[in-house]
MMTF fields as JSON, N, C-alpha, C and O atoms, coordinates in Angstrom:
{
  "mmtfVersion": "1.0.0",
  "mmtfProducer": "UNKNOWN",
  "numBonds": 275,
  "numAtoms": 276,
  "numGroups": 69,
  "numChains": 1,
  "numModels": 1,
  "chainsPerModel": [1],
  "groupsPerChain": [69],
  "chainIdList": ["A"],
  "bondAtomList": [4, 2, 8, 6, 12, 10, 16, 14, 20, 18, 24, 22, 28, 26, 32, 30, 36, 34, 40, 38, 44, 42, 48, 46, 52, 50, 56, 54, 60, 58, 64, 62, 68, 66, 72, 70, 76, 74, 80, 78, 84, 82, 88, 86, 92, 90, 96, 94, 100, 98, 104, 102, 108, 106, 112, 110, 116, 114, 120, 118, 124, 122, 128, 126, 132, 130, 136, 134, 140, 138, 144, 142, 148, 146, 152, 150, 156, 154, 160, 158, 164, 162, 168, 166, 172, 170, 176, 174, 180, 178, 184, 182, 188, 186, 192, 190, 196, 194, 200, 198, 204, 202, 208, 206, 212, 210, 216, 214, 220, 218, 224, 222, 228, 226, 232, 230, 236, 234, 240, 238, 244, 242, 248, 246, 252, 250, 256, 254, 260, 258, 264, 262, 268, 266, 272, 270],
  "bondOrderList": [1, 1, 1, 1, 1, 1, 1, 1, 1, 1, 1, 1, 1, 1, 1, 1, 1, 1, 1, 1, 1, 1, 1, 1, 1, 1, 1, 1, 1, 1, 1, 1, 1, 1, 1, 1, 1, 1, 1, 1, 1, 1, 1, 1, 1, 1, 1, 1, 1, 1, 1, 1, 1, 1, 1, 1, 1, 1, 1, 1, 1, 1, 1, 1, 1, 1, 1, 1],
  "groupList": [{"groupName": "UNK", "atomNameList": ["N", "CA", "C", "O"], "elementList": ["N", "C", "C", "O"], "formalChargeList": [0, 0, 0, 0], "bondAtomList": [1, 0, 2, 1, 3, 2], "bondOrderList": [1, 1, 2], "singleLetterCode": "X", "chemCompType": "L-PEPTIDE LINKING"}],
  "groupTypeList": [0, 0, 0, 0, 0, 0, 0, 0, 0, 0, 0, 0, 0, 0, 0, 0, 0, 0, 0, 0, 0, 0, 0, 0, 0, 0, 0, 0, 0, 0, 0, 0, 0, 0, 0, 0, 0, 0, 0, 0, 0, 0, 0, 0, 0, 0, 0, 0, 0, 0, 0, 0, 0, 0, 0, 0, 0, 0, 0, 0, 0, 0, 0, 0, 0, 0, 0, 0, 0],
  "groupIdList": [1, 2, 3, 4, 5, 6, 7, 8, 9, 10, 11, 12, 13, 14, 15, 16, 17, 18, 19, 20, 21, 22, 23, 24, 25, 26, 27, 28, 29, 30, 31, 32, 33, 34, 35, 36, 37, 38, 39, 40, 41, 42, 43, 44, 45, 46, 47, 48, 49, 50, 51, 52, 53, 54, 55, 56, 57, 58, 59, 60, 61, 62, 63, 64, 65, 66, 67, 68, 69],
  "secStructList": [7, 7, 7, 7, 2, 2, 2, 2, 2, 2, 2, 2, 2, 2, 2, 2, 2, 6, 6, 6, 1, 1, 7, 2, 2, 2, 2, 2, 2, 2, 2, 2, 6, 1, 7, 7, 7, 7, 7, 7, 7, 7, 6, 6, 2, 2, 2, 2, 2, 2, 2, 2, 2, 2, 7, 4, 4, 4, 7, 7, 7, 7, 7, 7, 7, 7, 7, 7, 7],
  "xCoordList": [-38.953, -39.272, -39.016, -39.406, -38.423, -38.347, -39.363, -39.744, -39.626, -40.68, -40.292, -39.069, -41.286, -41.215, -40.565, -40.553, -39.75, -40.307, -41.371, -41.43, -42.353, -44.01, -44.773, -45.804, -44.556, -44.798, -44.457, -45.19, -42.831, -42.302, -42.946, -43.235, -43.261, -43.586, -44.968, -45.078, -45.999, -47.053, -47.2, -48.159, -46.423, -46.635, -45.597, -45.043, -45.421, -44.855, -45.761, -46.12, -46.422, -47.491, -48.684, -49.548, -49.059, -50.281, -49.723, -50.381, -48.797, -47.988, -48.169, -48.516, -47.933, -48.038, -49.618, -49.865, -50.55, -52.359, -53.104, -54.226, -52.281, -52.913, -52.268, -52.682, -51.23, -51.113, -50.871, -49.935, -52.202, -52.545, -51.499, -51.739, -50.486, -49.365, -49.96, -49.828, -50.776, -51.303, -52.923, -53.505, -53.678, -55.112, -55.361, -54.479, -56.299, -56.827, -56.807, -56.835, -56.778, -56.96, -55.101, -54.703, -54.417, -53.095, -52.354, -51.521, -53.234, -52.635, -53.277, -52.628, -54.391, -55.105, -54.32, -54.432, -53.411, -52.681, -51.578, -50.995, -51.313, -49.437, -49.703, -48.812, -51.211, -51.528, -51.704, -51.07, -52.294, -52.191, -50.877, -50.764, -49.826, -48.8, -48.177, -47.12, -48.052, -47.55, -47.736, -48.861, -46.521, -46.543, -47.57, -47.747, -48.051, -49.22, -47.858, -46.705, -48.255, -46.905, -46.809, -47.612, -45.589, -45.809, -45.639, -44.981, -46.516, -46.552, -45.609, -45.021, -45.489, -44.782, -45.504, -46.718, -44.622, -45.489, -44.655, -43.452, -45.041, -44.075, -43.799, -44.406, -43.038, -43.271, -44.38, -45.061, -44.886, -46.342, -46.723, -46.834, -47.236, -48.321, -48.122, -48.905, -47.101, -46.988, -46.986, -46.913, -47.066, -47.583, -49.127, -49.779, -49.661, -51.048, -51.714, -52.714, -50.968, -51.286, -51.704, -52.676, -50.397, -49.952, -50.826, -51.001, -51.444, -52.383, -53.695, -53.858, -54.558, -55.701, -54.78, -54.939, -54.056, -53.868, -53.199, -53.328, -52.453, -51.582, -51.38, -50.678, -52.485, -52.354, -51.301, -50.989, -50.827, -50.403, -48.732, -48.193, -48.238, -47.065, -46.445, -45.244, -47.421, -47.088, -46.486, -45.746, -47.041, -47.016, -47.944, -48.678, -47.979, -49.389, -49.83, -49.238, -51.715, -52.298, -51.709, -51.067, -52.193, -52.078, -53.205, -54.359, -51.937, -53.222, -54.213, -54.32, -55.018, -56.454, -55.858, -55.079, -56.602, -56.171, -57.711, -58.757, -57.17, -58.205, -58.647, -58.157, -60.128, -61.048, -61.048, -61.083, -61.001, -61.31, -62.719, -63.331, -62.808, -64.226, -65.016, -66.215],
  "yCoordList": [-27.458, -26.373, -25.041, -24.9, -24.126, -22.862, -21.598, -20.987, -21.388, -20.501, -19.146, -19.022, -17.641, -16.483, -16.003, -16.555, -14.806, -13.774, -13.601, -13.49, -13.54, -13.023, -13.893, -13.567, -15.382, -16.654, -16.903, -17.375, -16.322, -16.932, -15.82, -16.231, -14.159, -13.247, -13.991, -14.369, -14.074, -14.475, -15.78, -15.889, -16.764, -17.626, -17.209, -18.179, -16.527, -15.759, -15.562, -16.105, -14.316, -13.614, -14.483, -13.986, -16.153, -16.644, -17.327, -17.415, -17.58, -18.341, -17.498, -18.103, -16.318, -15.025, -15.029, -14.802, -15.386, -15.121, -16.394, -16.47, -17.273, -18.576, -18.922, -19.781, -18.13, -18.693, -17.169, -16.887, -16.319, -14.882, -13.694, -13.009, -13.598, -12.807, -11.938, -10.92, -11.737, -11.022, -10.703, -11.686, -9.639, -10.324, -10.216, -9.976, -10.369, -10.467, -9.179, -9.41, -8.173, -6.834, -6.382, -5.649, -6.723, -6.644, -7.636, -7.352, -9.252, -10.094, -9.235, -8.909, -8.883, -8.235, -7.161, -6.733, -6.299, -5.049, -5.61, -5.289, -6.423, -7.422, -7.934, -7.794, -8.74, -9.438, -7.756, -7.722, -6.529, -5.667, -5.118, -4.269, -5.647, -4.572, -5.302, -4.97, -6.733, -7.011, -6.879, -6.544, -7.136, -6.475, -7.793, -8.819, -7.652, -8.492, -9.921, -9.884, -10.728, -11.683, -10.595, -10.025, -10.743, -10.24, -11.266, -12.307, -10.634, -11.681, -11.347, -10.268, -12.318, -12.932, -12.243, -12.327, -11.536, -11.412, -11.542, -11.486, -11.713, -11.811, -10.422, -9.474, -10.322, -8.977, -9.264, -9.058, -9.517, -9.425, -9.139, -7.913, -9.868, -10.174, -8.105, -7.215, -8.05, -6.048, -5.112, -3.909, -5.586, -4.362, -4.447, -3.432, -5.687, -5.823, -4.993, -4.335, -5.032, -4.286, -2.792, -2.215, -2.134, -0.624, 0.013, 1.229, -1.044, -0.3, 0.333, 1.552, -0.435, 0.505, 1.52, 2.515, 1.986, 3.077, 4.102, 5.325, 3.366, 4.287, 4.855, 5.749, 3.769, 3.565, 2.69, 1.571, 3.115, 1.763, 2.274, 3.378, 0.995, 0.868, 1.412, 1.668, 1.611, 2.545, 3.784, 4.172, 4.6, 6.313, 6.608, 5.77, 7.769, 8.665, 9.129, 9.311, 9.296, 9.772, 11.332, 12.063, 11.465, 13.509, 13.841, 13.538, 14.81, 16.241, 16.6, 16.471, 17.076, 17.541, 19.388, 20.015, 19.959, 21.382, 21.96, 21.432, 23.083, 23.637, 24.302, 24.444, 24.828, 25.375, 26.802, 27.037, 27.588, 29.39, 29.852, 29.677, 30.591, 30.869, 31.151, 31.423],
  "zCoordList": [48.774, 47.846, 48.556, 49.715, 47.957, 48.318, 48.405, 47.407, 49.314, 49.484, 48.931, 48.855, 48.347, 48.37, 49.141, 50.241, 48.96, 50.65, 51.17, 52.394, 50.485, 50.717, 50.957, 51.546, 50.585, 51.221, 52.865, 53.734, 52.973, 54.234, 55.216, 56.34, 54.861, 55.688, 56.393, 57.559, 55.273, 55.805, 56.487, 57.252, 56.337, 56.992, 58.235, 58.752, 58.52, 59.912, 60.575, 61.62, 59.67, 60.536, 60.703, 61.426, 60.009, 60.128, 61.832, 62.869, 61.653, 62.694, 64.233, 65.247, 64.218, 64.822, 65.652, 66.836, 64.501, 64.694, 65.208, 65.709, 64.98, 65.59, 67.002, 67.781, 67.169, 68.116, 69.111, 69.858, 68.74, 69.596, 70.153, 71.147, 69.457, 69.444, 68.947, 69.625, 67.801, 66.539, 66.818, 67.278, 66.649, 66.34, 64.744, 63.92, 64.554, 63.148, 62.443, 61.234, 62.64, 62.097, 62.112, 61.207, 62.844, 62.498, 61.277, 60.417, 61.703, 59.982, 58.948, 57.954, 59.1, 57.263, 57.246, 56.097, 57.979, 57.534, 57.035, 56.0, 57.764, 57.075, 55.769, 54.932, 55.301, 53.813, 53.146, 52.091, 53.414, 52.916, 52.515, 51.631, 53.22, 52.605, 52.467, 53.004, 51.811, 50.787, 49.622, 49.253, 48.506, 47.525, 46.832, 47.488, 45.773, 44.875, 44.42, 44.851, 43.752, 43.029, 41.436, 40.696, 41.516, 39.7, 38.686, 38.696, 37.652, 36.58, 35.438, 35.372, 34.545, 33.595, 32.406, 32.223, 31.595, 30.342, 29.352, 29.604, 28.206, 26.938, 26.552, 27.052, 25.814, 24.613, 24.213, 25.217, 23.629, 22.607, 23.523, 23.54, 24.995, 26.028, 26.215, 25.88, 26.706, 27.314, 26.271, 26.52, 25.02, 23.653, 23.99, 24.236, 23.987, 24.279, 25.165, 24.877, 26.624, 27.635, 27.43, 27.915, 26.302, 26.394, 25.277, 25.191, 24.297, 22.966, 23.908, 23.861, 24.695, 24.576, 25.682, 24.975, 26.695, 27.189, 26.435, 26.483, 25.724, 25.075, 23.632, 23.161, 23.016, 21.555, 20.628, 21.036, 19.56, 18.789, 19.316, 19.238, 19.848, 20.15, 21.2, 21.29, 22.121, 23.549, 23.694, 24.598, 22.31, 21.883, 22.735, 23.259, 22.931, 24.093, 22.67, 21.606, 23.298, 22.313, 22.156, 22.911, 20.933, 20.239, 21.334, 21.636, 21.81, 22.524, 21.868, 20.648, 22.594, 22.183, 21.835, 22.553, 20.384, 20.379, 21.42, 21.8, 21.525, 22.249, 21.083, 19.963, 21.846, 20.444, 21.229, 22.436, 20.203, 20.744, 19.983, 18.93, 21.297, 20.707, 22.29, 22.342]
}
């Protein structure tokens, strides 16, 4: 089976920590700066996403008028 990039990095760097090349506060900066996995979404699934930030159909809400006075 074919591994990630982000699979093969970290199992570098676990490789790296077990066997004291690394200490522990240098692997948690390497799992830190990898990127997250990204997910899969449908169309429907990313309209879903964009209504409550954005409203219906991923329009930005109407500005607010300012009030004078």
């Amino acid at each position: 089976m074919r591994k990630t990039i982000r699979e093969s990095i970290m199992s570098v760097v676990n490789d790296l920590h077990q066997s004291g090349i690394i200490d522990e506060v240098t692997q948690r900066e390497m799992e830190n700066l990898c990127l997250p996995v990204v997910k899969n979404y449908s169309p429907p699934a990313m309209v879903m996403l964009n209504i409550p930030r954005h409203g219906f159909l991923g329009l930005p809400p109407p500005l607010r008028q300012r009030q004078s006075g």
